[in-house]
C-alpha positions in Angstrom: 144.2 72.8 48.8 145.7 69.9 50.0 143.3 66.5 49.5 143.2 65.8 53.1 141.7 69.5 53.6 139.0 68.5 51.0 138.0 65.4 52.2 137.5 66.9 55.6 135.4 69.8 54.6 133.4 67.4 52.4 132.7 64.8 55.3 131.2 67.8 57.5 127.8 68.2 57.9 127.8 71.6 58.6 127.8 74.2 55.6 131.0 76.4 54.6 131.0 79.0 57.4 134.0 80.1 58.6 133.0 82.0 61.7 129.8 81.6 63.9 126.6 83.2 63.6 126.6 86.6 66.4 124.3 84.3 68.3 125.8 80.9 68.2 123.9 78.5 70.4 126.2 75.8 70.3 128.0 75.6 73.3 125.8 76.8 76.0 128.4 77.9 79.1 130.3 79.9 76.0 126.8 81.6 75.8 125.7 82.5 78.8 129.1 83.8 79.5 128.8 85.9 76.3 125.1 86.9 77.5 126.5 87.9 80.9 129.4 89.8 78.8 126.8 91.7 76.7 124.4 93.4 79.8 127.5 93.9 81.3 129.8 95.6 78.6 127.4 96.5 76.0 129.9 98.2 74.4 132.0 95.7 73.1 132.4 93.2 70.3 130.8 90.3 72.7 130.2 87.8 70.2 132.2 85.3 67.8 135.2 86.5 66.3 135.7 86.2 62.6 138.9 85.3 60.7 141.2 88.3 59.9 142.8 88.6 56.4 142.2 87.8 52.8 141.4 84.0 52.1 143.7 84.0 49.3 147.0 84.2 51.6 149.8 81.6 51.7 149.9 81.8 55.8 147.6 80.9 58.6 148.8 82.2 62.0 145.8 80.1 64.6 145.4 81.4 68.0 143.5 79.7 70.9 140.5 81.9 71.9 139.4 85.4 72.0 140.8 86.9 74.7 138.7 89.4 77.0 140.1 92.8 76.5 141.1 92.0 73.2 139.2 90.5 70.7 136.3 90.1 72.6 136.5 93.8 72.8 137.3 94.9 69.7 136.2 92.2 67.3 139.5 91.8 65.8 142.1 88.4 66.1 144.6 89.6 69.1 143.7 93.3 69.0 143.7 95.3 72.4 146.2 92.6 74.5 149.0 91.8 74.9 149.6 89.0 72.7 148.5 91.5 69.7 151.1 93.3 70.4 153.7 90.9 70.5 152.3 89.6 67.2 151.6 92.3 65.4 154.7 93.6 66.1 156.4 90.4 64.6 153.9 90.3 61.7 155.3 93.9 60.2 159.0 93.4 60.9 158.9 90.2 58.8 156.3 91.6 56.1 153.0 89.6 56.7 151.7 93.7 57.5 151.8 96.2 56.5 151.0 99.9 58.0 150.0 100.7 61.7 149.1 98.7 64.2 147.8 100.9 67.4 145.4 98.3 69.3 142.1 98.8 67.8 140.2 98.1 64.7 139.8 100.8 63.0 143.9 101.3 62.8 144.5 100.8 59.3 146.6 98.0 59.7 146.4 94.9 56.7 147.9 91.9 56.7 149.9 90.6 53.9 149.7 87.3 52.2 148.2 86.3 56.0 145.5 85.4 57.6 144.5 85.3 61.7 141.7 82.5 62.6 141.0 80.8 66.7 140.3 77.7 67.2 137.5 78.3 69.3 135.4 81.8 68.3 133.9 83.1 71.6 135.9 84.1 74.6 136.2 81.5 77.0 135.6 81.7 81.1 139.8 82.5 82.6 140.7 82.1 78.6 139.9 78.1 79.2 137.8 76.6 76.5 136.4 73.4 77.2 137.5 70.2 75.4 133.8 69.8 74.3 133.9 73.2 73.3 137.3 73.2 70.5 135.9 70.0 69.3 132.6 72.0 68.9 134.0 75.3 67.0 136.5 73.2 64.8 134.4 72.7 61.9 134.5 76.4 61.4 138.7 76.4 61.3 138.2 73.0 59.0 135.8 75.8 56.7 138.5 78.3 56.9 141.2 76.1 56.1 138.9 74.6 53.3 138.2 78.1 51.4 142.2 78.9 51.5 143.3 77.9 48.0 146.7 79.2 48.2 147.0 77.8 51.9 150.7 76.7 52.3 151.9 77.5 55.8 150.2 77.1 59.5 151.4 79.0 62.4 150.0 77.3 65.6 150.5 79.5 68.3 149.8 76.9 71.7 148.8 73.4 72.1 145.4 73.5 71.4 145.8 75.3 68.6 148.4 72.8 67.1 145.9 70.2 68.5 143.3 71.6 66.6 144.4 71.7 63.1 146.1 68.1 63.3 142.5 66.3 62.3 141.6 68.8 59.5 145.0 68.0 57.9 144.6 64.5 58.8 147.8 64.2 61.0 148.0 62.0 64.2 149.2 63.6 67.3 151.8 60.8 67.1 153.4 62.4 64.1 153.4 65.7 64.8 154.2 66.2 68.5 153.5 69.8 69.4 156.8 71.8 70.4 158.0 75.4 69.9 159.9 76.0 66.7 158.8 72.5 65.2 157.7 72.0 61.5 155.4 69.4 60.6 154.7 68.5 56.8 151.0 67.9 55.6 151.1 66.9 52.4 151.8 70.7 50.4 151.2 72.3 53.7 153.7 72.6 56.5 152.5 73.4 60.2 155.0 75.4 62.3 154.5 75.4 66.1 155.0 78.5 68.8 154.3 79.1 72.1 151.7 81.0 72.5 152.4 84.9 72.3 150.4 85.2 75.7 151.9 87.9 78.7 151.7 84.9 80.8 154.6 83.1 78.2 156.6 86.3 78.0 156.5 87.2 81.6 157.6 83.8 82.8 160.5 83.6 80.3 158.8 80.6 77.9 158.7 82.2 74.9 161.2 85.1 74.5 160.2 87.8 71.2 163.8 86.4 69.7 161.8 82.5 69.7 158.8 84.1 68.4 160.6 86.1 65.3 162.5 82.7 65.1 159.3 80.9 64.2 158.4 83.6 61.3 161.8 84.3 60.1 161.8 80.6 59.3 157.8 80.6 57.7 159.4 83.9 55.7 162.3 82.0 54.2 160.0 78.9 53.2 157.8 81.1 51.4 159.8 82.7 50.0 
């Protein structure tokens, strides 16, 4: 762990959690949009999404939010959309997985030497979190990034992502100016950028699966 991790998991007030209780109260229109999820989907996952992979891997790949259908759903980081499948997909070819990924959380799949955290927990209104809101849910990625000893890498996939892990590893936005395929060193830790893996990205041509491999082909080499 890097000092700058320490120091900021030892100037929060809040304990070492690193994903929200079911019934987090702390950011009310998050709530009552989970609420208004749960009478009408009572099926589904409908609550904060916690961290997937083992805590003692070398990579963090952070996402935005929980995404309706997906996670939200299933209860599993970018499982059931799009984006999971585009990542997951990546994830085996370069050997952070390993078996089978088929949309759902009971698949079998495990990651390798990697782990899959949000910045904010809860699914957020059109996939929008509030500013309020990532400031909010950050002290549970400053947790997760705090009980990673063997943390080396960071995969931010999106601005707000890359926005939110620049404070935990005490970077100014100055220094590390967010922009797809950039590397950003941290003291041991390096911070790789990507566009988010979103249909919306992909459809519209900004981020192509060849410039998403790009980004893990070169986190794959690093490691290695």
């Amino acid at each position: 762990m890097t000092t700058s991790r320490s120091e900021a998991a030892r100037s929060s007030c809040q304990p070492l959690t690193v994903v929200p209780d079911r019934d987090c109260p702390l950011c009310p229109r998050l709530v009552a949009f989970r609420e208004a999820n749960r009478a009408r989907e009572p099926l589904w996952h409908n609550a904060p999404v916690a961290p997937f992979g083992d805590i003692t891997a070398r990579l963090l790949i952070v996402g935005l939010a929980p995404g309706m259908q997906g996670a939200n759903r299933t209860g599993r980081p970018f499982t059931g959309d799009y984006a999971g499948d585009l990542l997951y997909a990546t994830l085996l070819e370069y050997g952070f997985a390993k078996g089978s990924y088929q949309a759902r959380p009971d698949d079998g799949l495990e990651l390798v030497d990697c782990r899959i955290a949000n910045a904010v927990h809860c699914v957020p209104p059109q996939n929008k979190p509030l500013p309020i809101e990532i400031n909010t849910c950050r002290r549970f990625l400053v947790a997760n990034l705090a009980t990673m000893p063997n943390l080396r890498a960071i995969v931010a996939l999106g601005r707000i992502a890359h926005d939110s892990v620049l404070k935990p590893l005490n970077l100014k936005g100055s220094q590390a100016l967010f922009g797809h395929g950039a590397v950003h060193q941290a003291g041991s830790l390096r911070l790789y950028d990507s566009y988010h893996c979103s249909r919306y990205n992909t459809n519209t041509g900004v981020l192509t699966p060849d410039m998403f491999r790009s980004v893990f082909a070169k986190v794959k080499a690093d490691l290695d």
